[in-house]
C-alpha positions as CSV (number, residue, x, y, z in Angstrom):
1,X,26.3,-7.0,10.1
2,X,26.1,-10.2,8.0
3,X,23.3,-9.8,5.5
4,X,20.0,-11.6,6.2
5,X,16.8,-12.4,4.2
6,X,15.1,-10.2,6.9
7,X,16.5,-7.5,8.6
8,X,14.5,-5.6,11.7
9,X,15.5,-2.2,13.8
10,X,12.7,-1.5,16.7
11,X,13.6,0.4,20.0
12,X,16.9,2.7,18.2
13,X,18.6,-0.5,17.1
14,X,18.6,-3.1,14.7
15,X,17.3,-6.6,15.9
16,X,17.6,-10.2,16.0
17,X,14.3,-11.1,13.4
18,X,13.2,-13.6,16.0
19,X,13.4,-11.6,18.9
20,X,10.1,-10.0,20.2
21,X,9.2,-6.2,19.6
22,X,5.8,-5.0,20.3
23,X,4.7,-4.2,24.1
24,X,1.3,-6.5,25.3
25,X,0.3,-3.3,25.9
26,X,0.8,-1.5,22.5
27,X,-2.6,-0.4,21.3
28,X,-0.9,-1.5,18.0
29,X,-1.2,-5.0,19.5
30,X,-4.4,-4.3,21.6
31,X,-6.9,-3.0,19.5
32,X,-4.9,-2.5,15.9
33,X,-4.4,0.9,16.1
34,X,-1.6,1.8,14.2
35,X,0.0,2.6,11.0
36,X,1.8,1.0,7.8
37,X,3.4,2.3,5.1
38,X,5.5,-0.2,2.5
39,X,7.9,0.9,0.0
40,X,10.0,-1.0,-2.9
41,X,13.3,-1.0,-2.6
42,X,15.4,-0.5,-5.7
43,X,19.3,-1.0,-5.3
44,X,19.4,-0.6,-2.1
45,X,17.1,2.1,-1.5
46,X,13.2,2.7,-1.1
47,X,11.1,4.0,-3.3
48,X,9.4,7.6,-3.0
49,X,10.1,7.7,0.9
50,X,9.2,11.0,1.5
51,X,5.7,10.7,-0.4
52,X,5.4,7.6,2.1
53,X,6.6,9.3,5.0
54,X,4.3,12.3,4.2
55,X,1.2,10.2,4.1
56,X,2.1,8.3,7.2
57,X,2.7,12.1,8.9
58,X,-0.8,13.0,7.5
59,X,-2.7,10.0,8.7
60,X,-1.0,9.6,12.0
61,X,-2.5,13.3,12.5
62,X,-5.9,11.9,11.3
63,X,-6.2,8.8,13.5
64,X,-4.5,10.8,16.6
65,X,-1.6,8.9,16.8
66,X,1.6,10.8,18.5
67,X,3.7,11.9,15.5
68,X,6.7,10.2,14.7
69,X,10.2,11.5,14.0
70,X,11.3,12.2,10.5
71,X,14.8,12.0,11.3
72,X,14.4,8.6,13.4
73,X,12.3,7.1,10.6
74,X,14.5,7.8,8.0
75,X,17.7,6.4,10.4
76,X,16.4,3.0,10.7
77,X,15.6,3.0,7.3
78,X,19.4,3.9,5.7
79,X,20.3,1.1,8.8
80,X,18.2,-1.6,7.7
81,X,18.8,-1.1,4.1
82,X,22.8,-0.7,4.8
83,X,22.2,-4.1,6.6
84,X,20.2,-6.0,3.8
85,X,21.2,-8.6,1.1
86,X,20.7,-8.0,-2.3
87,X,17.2,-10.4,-2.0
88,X,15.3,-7.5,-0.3
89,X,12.8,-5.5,-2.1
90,X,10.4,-4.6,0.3
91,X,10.6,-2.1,3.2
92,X,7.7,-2.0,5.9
93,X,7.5,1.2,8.7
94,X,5.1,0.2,11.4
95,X,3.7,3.0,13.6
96,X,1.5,2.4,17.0
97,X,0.8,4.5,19.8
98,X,3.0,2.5,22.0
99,X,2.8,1.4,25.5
100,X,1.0,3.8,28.0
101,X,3.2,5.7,30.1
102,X,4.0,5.1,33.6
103,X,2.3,6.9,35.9
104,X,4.8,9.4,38.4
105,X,6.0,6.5,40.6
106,X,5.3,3.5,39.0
107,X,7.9,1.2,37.3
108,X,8.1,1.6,33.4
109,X,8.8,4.4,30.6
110,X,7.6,7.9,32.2
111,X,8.6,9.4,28.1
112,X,7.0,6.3,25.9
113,X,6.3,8.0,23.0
114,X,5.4,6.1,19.4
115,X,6.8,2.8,18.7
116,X,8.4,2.5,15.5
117,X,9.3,-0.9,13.9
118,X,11.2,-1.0,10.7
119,X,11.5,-4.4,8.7
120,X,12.9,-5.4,5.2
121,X,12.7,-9.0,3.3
122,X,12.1,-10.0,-0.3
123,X,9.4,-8.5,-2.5
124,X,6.4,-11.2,-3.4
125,X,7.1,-13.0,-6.4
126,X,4.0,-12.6,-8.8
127,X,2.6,-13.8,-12.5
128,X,0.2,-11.7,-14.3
129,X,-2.3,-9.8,-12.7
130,X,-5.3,-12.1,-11.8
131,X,-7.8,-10.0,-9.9
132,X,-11.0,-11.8,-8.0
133,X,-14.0,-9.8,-6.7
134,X,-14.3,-10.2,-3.0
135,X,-17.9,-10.6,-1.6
136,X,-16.7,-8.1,1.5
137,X,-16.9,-4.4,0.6
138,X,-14.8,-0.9,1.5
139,X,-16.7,1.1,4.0
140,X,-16.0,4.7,2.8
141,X,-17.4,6.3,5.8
142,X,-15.0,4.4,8.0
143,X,-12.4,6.9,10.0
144,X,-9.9,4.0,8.4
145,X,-11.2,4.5,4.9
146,X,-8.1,6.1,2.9
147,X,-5.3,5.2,5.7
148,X,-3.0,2.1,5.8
149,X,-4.1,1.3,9.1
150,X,-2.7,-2.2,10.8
151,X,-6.5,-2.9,11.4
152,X,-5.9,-5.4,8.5
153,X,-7.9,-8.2,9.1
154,X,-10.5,-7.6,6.5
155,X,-8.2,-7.1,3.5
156,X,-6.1,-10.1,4.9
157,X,-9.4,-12.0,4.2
158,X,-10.5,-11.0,1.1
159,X,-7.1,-11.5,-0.9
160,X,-6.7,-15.2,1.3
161,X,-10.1,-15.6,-0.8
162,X,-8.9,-14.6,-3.9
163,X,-5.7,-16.5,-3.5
164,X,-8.2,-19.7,-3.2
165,X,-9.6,-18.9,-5.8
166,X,-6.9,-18.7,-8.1
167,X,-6.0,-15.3,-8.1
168,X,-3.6,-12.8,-6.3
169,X,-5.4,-9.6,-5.8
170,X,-9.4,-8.9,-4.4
171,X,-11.2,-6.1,-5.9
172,X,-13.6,-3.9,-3.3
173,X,-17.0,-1.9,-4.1
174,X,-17.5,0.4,-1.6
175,X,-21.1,0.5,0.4
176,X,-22.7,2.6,-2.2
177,X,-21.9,-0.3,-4.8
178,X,-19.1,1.8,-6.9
179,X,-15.4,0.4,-8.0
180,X,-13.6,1.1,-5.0
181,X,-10.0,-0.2,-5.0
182,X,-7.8,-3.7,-4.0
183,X,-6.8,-4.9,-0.9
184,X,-3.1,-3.9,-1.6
185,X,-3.3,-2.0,-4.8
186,X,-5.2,0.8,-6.4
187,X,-7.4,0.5,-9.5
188,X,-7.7,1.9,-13.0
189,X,-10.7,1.1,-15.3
190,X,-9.7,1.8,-19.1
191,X,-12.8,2.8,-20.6
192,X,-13.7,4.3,-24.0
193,X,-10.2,5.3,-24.4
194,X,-9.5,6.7,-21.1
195,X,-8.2,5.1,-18.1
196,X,-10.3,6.1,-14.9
197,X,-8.6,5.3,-10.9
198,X,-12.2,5.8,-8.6
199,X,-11.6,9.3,-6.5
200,X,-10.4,9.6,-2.9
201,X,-14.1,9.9,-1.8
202,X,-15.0,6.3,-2.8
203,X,-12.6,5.2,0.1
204,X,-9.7,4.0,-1.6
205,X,-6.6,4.8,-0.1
206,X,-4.6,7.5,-1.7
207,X,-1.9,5.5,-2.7
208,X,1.7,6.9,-3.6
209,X,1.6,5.1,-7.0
210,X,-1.4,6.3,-7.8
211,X,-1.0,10.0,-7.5
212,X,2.6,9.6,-8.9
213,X,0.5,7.7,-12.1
214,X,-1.6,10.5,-12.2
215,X,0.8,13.3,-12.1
216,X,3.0,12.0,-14.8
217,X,0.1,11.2,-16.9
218,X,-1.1,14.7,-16.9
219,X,2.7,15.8,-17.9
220,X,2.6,13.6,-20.8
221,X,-0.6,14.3,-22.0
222,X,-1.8,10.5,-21.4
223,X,-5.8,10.1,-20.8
224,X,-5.9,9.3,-17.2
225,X,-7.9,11.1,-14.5
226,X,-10.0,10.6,-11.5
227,X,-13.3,8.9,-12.2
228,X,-16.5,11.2,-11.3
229,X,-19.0,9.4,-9.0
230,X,-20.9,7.8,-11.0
231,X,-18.2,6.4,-13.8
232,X,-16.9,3.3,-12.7
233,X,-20.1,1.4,-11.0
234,X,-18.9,-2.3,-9.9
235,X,-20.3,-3.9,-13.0
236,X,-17.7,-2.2,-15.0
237,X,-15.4,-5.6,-13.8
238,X,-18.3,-7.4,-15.8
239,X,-17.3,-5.4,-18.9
240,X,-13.7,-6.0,-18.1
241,X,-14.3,-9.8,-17.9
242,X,-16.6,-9.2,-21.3
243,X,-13.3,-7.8,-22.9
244,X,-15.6,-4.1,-23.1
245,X,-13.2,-2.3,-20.8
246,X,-9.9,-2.9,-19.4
247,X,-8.6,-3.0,-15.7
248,X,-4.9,-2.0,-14.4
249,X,-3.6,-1.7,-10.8
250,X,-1.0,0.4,-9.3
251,X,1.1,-0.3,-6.1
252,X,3.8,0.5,-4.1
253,X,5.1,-3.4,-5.2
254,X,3.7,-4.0,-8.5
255,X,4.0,-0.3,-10.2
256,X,1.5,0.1,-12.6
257,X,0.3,-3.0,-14.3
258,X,-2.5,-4.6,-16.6
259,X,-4.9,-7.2,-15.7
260,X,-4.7,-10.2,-17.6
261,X,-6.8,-12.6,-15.7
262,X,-10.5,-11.6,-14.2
263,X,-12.1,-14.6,-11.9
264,X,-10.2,-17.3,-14.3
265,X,-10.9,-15.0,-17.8
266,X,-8.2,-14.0,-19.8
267,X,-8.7,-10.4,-20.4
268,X,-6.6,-7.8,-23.1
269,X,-4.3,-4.8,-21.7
270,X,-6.0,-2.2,-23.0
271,X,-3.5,0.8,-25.0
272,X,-3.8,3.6,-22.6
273,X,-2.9,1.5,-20.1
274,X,0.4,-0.3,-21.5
275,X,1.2,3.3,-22.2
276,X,1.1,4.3,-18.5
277,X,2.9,1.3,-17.5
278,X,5.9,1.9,-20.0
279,X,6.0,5.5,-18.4
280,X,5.5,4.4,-15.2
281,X,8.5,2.2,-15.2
282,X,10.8,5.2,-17.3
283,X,10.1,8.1,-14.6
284,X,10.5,5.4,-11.8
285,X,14.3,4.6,-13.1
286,X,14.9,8.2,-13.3
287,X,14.2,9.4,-9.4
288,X,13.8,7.1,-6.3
289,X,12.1,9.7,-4.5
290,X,10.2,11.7,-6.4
């Protein structure tokens, strides 16, 4: 197959980009009930799959969802990759219930199982990190909180809203008024020499980067580690804006990196941080799938 900005495999085979995937019945489509994961793809293949494919596992379990198959995941994966141009760098597996089954003797799919949709294209093209706090906030009680869920809408918002406002990522408190994450990254406060991500139980997701960040920290003896409860308040991103503290985010897209810009303020990479992102970038090279 020719090479295309955007390639797409849904029902077993690869697909014409244009050409229409999800049932109107889909409670994926319906009512948003479905699942995401998104991976970086690095010559050609993705980045830490199988952490990505566990997570989608464990919250497809979580939320209900029919479990899809490893083996069929990780087909349409090697086929849409195999059918990509050099431009992609960004791999997207979609999950959903899919349609209702027929009912003994009426027309349709008597086995519909999950629908899986796998899509690749090019990786967003970004300056330095310019975050912007949103005025929405992370609902940690949510059964959603710490799942990539396609009920998007909300995080959709807030970064449209930082994008107006000149920047390209939305910081989140969560209800109880803590540091809670960004609508496509996770966050790291460095704060009197240590750098600080806010822990699973303030709602953010548990993102792949982020426990990978962590890990290798630990091995290298860096000083990062999961904030306690009442560490990183949402008025630390005033002391980051001061130049008291410094802020770094890590996704599946944008690895580790500093902030340089809060709400229009340029803002210093704090040490420990630079030092996670030089790691960061070294362990990535040396494993795909770690």
């Amino acid at each position: 197959m020719t090479a295309v900005t955007s390639v797409v495999w849904a029902g077993g085979r690869l697909r014409d980009p244009r050409e229409p995937v999800v049932a109107g019945t889909d409670p994926g489509y319906t009512t948003g009930l479905g699942l995401f994961e998104t991976c970086a793809v690095v010559g050609g293949r993705a980045f830490a799959l199988t952490r990505h494919l566990d997570r989608l596992a464990s919250s497809s379990a979580a939320l209900g969802l029919p479990p899809v198959d490893d083996a069929e995941v990780r087909a349409a994966v090697a086929a849409v990759l195999a059918a990509s141009g050099p431009e992609v760098g960004r791999l997207r597996v979609t999950v959903t219930a899919g349609p209702p089954a027929a009912e003994p003797g009426e027309p349709g799919d008597p086995g519909a199982g999950p629908a899986l949709v796998v899509a690749a294209g090019p990786a967003p093209v970004r300056g330095p990190a310019h975050v912007v706090r949103s005025r929405w906030v992370r609902n940690e009680r949510s059964p959603l909180a710490g799942h990539k869920s396609t009920s998007y809408a909300a995080d959709v918002l807030a970064l449209a809203a930082a994008v107006r406002a000149g920047g390209d990522e939305a910081l989140l408190a969560n209800t109880r008024g803590a540091l809670c994450e960004g609508t496509t990254s996770n966050v790291l406060a460095e704060v009197h020499g240590e750098l600080l991500t806010p822990a699973l139980s303030s709602g953010c997701l548990p993102g792949v980067t982020r426990a990978l960040a962590l890990a290798w920290a630990a091995e290298a003896g860096l000083p990062v580690r999961e904030a306690r409860e009442d560490e990183l308040p949402w008025r630390v991103v005033d002391d980051v804006r001061a130049g008291r503290a410094g802020l770094a985010l890590a996704g599946s897209l944008r690895g580790v990196v500093g902030v340089e810009v809060v709400e229009g303020a340029p803002v210093a990479v704090g040490p420990v941080t630079a030092a996670l992102a030089s790691l960061f970038r070294a362990r990535a090279a040396d494993d795909l799938d770690p």
